[in-house]
N, C-alpha and C positions, 0 to 999 in steps of 0.2 A: 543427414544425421546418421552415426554410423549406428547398426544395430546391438545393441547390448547382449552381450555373452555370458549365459549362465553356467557356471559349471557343475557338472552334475557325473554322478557314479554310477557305473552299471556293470555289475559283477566284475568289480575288481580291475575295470578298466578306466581312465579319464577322459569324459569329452565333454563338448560342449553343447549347451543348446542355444541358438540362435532364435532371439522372438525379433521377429520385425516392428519396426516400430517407427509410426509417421506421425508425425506434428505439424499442422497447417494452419493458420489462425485468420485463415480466411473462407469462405464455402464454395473455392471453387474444384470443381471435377479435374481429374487427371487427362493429360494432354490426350491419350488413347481413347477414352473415352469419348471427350469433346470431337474428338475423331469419328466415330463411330457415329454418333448422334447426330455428325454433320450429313453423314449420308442420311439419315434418317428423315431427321427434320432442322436445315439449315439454321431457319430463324429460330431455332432454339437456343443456339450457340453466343447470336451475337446476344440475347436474353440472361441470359448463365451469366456472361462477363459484365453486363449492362447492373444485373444484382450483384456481383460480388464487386465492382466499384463502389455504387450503393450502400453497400454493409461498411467496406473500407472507410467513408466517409463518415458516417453514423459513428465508426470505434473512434475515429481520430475525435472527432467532435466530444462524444461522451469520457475519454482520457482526458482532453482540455476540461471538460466539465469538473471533472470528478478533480483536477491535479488544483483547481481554483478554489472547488469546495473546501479541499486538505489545505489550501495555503490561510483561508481565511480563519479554518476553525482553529490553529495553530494558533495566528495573530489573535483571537481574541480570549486564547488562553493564557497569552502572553498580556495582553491590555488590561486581564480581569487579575490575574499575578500582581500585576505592576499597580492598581490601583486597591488590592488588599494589603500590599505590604508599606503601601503609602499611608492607606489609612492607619494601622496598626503602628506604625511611626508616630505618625501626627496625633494618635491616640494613646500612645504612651508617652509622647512628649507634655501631652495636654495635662495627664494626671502626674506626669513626675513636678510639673513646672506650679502643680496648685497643690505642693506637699507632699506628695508619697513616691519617693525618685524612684524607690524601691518597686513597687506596682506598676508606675513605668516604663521602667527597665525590663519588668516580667511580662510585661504586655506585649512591649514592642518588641522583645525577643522571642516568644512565645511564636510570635504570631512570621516573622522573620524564617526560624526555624523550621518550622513547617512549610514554611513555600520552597527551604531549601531540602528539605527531605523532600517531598514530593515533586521536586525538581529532578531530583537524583535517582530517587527510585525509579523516575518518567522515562530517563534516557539508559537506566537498564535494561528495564522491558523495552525500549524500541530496539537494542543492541540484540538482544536476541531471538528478534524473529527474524 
């Protein structure tokens, strides 16, 4: 990863400052290092790698986790939608069909309505984060 270049002034001349900058998403030591330690204490090394497979295994596992929990809370945001604006049908169909089509109509749009604005609002805010 290349290092990010800040630019910066200093009595009227331009340059840059350079931050170095490392991103690793795993805990393992720098190859020098592992180096080093190996003269030190060997079996520490093959220990180091032995944990950071370990950790590797534990992230994949907790991503699967975590990507099953999002698939399911979705689906039952979607099951619990689909069974409010069913009701809200069948329940303005029920009152329009025993006299008041009017109340009905306002029920089961009412209620319609609202599952599609909060539909819409839903997939704005997921659009901008």
């Amino acid at each position: 990863m290349a290092s990010p270049q800040v630019p910066t002034r200093f009595e009227g001349f331009k340059r840059h400052l350079t931050i170095p900058h490392r991103e690793i998403d795993i805990p393992l030591v720098q190859v020098d290092q592992l180096e080093r330690l190996s003269c030190f204490k060997p079996e520490a090394v093959d220990w180091i790698i032995s944990q950071a497979q370990v950790e590797a295994d534990f992230r994949r596992k907790e991503s699967q986790r975590v990507n099953s929990l999002v698939f399911v809370e979705r689906l039952m945001g979607q099951l619990c939608a689909l069974f409010i604006g069913g009701g809200a049908i069948l329940g303005g169909s029920y009152v329009a069909l025993h006299g008041e089509p009017w109340a009905g109509t306002t029920i089961a749009g009412a209620a319609i309505t609202g599952l599609a604005i909060a539909f819409i609002s839903g997939r704005k805010l997921s659009t901008k984060r």
